[in-house]
C-alpha positions in Angstrom: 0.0 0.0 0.0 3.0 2.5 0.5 3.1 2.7 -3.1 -0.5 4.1 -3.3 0.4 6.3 -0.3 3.5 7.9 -2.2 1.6 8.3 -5.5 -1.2 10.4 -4.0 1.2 12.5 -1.7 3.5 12.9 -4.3 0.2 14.2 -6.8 -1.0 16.1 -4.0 1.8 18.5 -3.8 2.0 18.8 -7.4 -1.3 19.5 -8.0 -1.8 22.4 -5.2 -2.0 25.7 -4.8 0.3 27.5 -3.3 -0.5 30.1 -0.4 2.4 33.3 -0.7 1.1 34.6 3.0 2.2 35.1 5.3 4.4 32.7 4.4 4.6 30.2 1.2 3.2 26.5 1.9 1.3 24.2 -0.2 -2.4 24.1 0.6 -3.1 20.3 0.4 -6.5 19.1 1.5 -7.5 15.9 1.2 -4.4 14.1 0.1 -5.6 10.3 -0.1 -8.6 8.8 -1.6 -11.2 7.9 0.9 -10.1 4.2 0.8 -6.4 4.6 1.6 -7.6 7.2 4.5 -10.1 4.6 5.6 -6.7 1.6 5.8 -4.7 4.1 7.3 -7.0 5.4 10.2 -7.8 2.0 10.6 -4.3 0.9 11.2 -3.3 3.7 12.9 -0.8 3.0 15.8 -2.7 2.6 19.4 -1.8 4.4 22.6 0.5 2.5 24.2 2.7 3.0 20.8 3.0 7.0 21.9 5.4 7.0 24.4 6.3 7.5 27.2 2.5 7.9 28.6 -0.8 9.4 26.8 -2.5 9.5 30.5 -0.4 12.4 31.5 -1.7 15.9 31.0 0.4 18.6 29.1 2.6 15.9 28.0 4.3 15.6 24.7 3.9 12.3 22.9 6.4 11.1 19.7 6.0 8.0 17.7 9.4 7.6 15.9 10.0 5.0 13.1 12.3 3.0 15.3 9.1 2.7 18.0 7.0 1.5 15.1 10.0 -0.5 13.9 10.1 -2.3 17.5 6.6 -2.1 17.8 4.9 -5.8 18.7 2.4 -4.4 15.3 4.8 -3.9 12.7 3.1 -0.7 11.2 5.3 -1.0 7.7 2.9 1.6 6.1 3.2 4.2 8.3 7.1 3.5 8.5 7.4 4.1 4.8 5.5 6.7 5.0 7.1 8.7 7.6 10.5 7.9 6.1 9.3 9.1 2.6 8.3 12.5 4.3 11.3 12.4 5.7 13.5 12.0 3.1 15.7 14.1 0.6 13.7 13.1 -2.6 10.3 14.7 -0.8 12.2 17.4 0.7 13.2 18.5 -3.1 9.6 17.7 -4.1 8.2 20.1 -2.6 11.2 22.8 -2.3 10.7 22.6 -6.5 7.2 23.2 -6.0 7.9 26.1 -3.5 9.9 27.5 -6.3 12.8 28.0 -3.6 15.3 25.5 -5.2 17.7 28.6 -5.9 17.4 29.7 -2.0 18.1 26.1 -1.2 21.3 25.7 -3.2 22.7 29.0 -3.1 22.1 30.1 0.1 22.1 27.3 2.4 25.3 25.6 1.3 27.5 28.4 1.9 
């Protein structure tokens, strides 16, 4: 299913709009067709996958890929998927879109 999940990402930020203010960001609303959202909420990682403990107040809670990695569920969809959005090939995807690739190169590799 990652596949699927790339594909529609990856034509959701080309497809877009993007919003100049404040600030420039891609305007992406409803990213994946109503059956991959339906897989994906339905395999969403439970509670006990957020550490350290979603019963405390004013807490913050992560779910890194190793915890999904070590994870007695295996959630290889999600994995993917946060890797992908994690990686150097979306980064560029959506700097291109942004139009900032000249920013990117020129600016922040001095």
């Amino acid at each position: 299913m990652f596949d699927e999940l790339k594909k529609q990402l990856d034509y959701s930020i080309e497809t877009n709009n993007i919003i100049q203010a404040p600030f420039s960001y891609i305007n992406c609303n409803n990213i994946f067709d109503e059956n991959v959202y339906k897989t994906l909420l339905n395999t969403f990682p439970e509670n006990h996958e957020f550490g350290p403990s979603t019963k405390k107040n004013n807490h913050a809670l992560s779910l890194k890929i190793d915890d999904l990695s070590r994870s007695d569920n295996y959630y290889s969809d999600y994995t993917e998927l946060m890797k992908y959005i994690s990686s150097k090939e979306f980064f560029f995807k959506v700097i291109k879109k942004l139009d900032i690739e000249d920013y990117i190169t020129r600016d922040l590799n001095k």
